[in-house]
C-alpha positions in Angstrom: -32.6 -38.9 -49.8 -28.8 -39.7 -49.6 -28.4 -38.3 -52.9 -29.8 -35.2 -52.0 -28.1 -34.5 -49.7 -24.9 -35.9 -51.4 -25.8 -33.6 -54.1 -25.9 -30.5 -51.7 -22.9 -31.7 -50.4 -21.3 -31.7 -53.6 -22.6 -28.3 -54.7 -21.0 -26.8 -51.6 -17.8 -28.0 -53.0 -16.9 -31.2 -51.1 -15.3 -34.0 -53.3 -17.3 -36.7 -51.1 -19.6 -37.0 -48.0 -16.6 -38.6 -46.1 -15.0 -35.2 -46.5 -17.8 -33.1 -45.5 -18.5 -34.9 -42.4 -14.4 -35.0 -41.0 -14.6 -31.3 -41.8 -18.0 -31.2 -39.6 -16.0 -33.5 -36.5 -13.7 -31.1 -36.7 -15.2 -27.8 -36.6 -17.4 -29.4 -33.4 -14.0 -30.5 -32.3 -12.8 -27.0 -32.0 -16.1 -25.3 -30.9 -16.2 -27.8 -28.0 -12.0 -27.1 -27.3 -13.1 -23.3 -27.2 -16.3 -24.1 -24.9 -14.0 -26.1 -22.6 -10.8 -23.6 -22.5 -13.8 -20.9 -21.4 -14.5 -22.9 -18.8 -11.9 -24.1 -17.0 -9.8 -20.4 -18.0 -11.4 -18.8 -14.8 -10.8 -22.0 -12.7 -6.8 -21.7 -13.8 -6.4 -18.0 -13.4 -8.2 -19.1 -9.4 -5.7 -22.0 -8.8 -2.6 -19.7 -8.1 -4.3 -18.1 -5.6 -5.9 -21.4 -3.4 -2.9 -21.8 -1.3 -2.3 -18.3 -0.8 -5.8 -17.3 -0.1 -6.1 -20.1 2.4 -3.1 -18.6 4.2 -4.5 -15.6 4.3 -8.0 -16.2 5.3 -6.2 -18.2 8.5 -4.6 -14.8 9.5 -7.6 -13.0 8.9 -9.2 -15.0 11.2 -6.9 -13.9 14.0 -7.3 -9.9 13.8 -8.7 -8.0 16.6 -12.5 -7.6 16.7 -15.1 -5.0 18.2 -14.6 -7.4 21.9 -11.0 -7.2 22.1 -10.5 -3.6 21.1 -12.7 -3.0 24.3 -10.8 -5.2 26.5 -7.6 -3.1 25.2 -8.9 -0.3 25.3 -10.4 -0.8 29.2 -6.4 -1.5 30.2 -5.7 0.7 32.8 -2.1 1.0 31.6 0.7 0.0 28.9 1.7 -2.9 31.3 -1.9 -4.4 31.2 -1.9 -3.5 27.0 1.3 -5.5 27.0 0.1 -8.5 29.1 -3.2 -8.7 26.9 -0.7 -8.8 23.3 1.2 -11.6 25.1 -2.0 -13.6 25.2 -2.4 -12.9 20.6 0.7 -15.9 19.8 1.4 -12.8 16.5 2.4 -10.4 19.0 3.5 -12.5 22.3 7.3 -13.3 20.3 8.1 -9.3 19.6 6.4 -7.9 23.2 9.1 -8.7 25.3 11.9 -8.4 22.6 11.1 -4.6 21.6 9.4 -1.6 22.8 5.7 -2.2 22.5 5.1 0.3 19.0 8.6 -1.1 17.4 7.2 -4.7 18.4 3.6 -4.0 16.5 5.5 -2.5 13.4 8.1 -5.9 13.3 5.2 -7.9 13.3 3.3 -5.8 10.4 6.5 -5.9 8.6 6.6 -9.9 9.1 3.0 -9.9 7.7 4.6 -8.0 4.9 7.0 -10.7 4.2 5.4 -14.0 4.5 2.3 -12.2 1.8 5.5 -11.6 -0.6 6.8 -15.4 0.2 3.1 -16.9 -0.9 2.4 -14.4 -3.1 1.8 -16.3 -7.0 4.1 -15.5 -9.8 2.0 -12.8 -11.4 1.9 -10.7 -8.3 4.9 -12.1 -6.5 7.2 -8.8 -8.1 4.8 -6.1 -6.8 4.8 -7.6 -3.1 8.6 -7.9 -2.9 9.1 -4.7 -3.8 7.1 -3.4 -1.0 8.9 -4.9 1.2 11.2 -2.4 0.3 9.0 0.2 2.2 10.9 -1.1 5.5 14.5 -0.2 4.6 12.7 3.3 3.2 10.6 3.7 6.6 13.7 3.2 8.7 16.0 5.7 6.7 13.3 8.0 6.7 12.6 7.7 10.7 16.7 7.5 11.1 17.1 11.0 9.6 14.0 12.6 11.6 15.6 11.4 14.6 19.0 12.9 13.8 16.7 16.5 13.1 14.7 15.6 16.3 18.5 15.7 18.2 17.5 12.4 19.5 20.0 9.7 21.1 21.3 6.3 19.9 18.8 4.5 21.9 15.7 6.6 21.2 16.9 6.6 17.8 17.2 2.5 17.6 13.6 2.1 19.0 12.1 3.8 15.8 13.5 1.6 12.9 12.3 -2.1 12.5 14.6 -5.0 12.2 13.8 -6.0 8.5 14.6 -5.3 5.6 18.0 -5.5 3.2 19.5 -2.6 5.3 19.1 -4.3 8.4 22.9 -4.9 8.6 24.1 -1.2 8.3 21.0 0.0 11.0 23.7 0.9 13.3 25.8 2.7 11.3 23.3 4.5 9.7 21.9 5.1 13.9 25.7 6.4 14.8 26.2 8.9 12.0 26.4 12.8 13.1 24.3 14.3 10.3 22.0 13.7 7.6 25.3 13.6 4.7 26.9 10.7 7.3 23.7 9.0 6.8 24.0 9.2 2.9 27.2 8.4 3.2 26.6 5.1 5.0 23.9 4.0 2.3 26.7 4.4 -0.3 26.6 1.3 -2.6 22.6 1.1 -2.4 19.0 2.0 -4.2 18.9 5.2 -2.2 22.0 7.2 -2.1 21.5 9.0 -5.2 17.9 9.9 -4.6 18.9 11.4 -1.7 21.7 13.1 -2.9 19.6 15.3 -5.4 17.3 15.9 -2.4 19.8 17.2 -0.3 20.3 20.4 -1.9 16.5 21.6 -1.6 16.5 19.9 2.0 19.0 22.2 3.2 18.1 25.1 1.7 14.4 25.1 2.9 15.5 23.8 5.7 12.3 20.9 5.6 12.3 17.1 5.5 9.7 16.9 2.7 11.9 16.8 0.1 14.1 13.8 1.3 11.0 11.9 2.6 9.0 12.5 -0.9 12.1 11.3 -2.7 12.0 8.1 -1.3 8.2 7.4 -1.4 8.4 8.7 -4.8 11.0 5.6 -5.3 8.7 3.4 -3.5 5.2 4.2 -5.1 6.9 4.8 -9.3 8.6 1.0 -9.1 5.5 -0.5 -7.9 3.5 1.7 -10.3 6.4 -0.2 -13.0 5.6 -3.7 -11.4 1.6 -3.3 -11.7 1.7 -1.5 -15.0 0.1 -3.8 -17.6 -3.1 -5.5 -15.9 -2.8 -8.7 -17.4 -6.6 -10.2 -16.5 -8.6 -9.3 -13.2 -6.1 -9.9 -10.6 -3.4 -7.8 -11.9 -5.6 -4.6 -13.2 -7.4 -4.7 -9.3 -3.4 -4.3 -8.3 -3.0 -1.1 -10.7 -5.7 0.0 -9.5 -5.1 -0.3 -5.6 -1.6 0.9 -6.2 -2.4 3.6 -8.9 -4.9 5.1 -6.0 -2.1 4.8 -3.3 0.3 7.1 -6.1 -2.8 10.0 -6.4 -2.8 9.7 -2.6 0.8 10.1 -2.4 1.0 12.9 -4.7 -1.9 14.7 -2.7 -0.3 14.5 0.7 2.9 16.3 -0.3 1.3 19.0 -2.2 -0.9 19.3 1.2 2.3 19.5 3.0 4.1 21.9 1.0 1.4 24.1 1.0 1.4 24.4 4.5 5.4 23.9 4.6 5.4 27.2 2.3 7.2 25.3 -0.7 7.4 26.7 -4.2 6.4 24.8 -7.2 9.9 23.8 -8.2 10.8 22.2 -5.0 7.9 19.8 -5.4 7.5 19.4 -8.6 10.8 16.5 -8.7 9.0 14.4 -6.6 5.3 14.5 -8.3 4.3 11.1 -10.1 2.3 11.9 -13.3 0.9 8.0 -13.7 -1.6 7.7 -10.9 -4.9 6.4 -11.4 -7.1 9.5 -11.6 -4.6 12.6 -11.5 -2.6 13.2 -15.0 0.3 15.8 -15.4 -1.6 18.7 -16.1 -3.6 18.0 -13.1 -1.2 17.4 -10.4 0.4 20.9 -12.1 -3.0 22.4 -11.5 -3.0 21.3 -7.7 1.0 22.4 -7.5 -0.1 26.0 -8.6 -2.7 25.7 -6.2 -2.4 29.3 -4.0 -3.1 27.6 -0.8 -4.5 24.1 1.0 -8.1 25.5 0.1 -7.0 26.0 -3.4 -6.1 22.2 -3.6 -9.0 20.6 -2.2 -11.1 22.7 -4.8 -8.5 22.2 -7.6 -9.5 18.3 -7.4 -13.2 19.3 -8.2 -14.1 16.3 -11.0 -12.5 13.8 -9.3 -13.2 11.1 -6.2 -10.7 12.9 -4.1 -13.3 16.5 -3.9 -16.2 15.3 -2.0 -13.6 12.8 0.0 -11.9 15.8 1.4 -14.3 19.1 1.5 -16.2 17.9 4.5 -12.4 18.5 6.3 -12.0 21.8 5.3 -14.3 23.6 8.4 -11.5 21.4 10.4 -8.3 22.2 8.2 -9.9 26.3 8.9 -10.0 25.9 13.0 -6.7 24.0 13.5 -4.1 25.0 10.6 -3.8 20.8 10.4 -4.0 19.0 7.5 -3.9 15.7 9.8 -8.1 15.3 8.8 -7.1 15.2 5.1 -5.0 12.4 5.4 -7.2 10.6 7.7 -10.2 10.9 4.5 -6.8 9.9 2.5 -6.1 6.7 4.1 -9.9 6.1 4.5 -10.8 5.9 1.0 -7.3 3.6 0.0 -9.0 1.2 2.9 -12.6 1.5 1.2 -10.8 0.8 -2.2 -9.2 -2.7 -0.2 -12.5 -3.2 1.4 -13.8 -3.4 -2.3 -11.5 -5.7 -4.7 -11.3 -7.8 -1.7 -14.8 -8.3 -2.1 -15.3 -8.5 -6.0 -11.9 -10.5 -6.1 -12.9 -13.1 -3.4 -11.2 -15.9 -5.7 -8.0 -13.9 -6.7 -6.0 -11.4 -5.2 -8.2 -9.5 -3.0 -8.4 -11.4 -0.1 -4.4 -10.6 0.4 -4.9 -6.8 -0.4 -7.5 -6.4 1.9 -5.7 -8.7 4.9 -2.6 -6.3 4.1 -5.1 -3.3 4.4 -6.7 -4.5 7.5 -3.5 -5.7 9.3 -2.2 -2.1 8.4 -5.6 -0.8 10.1 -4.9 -3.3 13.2 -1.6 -1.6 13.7 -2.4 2.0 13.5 -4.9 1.3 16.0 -2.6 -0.9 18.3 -0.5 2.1 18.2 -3.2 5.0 18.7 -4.1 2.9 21.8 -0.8 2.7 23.2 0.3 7.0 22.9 -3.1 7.1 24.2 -2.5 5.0 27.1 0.6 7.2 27.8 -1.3 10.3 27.9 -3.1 9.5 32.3 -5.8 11.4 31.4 -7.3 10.3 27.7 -10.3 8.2 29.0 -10.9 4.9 26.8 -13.9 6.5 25.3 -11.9 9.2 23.7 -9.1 7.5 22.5 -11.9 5.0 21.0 -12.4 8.3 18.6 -9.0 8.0 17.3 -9.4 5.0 15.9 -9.8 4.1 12.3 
């Protein structure tokens, strides 16, 4: 019998037995190294994300629910709002130290931060950067004030205090006219981009241009930092942030059709890499003859049925403010959803930062409601998203 076989052996081309069975040991060897780097590869892509995940489930723990949005929403004014948020130890620091919205936007923007400080390697770029969206949110409020005619103080209530421009706030705040406010970002990210908006700004006499220029900044660099999905965790973040871009790109073409902007002054500030809408598509939406035209121009894609239930609405009020609601819905459901499918990566942080975004908006709804005598709880419960 072991001649047989040494003879098969042998016929294969082995010199001895000896041979045949190291070359055996080691193709196991390597079949079982293959079976074990398949295992433990899913466990090692997981482990970056244990720390941050358990951060992040903490804070989840702590947003509103159903109970205390009814005890908030029963307040009979903003005093007894501001008395419940210094009972929530997230909002109880800011209450006292800032008007009640800028206090709810410092603490989103704190959120912000501390998911960009535990945020793993992978990821870590793409959550810094939209940290960025702070110093862009205060220029952009800091120039509609200085359109609005509002003062210093009014003015100083809208911005929050984060961000890298938090030093030149109040020069930025003290500045006489949009070009001062250019001026005093000279040296930064954002003075060029809004020195080529400028020109259209002042000739069609709209902030679009200067707002789109910036979000355009915003949205194409974090486009850049999610580009290449690398495993699961990095293509749910193209993804989430490739849908953000096509929602982006929607709302100004929205607003410039109601706005009464041409083509050409949009067409700068369009971003052709979204998720679903290509070049020749957004161009298709641009040309678009009106806000009807649009909504039916993204026939084929997720956005149509998302938006033509609002049109009936869009016809009886001349608002576009329901289309931006379905907007922001569907970038929530799209959270909702790799937070659930990515339970073990990065989707338990997208969808806190979703939620906390949520739990803001409606803090903030509540509170213009509250100053409004006679919206009743009930109604202002509508409002909420």
């Amino acid at each position: 019998m072991v001649e047989d076989i040494n003879t098969i052996v042998t016929s294969m081309g082995f010199p001895s037995m000896e041979a045949f069975i190291a070359l055996l040991i080691v193709a196991l060897a390597v079949i079982a190294l293959i079976a074990v780097i398949s295992t433990i590869r899913p466990v090692l892509e997981m482990y970056p994300y244990t720390y941050p995940n358990a951060r992040v489930r903490a804070r989840k723990g702590r947003l509103l629910n159903d109970k205390q949005y009814t005890e908030i929403l029963e307040s009979q004014n903003l005093e007894e709002v501001k008395n419940y948020l210094r009972g929530i130890p997230e909002y109880a620091k800011y209450i006292d130290e800032y008007p009640l919205e800028k206090a709810l936007d410092t603490q989103l923007a704190e959120t912000y931060n501390l998911i960009a400080t535990i945020a793993p390697d992978n990821s870590k770029e793409v959550f810094h950067f939209l940290l960025k969206k702070w110093d862009i949110r205060n220029i952009k409020s800091i120039i509609i004030a200085k359109e609005a005619g509002l003062n210093i103080d009014e003015t100083m209530n809208l911005v929050v205090p984060y961000g890298e421009l938090s030093d030149r706030l109040n020069t930025l705040i003290d500045a006489d006219s949009i070009e001062e406010i250019i001026n005093g970002l000279e040296g930064t990210e954002y003075a060029p981009i809004l020195e080529d908006a400028l020109p259209i700004y002042k000739e069609s006499g709209v902030l679009l241009p200067i707002e789109a220029a910036l979000d355009k900044y915003l949205l194409q660099n974090l486009l850049r930092t999610a580009a290449t999905p690398e495993d699961d965790n990095t293509a749910y973040l193209h993804e989430y942030v490739g849908n953000m871009v096509d929602i982006s790109n929607i709302k100004i073409i929205l607003r410039a059709k109601v706005d009464g902007l041409k083509f050409e002054d949009i067409e700068p500030y369009m971003i052709s890499d979204g998720y679903q809408l290509r070049e020749w598509k957004l161009k298709d939406l641009m040309e678009s003859e009106d806000v009807s035209g649009v909504i039916n121009g993204l026939e084929g894609t997720d956005y149509a049925p998302l938006l033509s239930d609002s049109l009936n609405t869009y016809s009886e009020t001349g608002s576009i403010a329901a289309f931006e609601k379905d907007l922001d819905n569907h970038i929530n459901e799209i959270a909702k959803r790799i937070s659930l499918k990515n339970q073990f990566g990065l989707g338990p942080m997208i969808g806190f930062l979703n939620k906390k975004e949520k739990e803001i908006k409606n803090l903030k709804t509540i509170v213009r409601g509250k100053r409004e005598q006679d919206l009743s709880a009930s109604f202002i419960k509508e409002m909420l998203v």
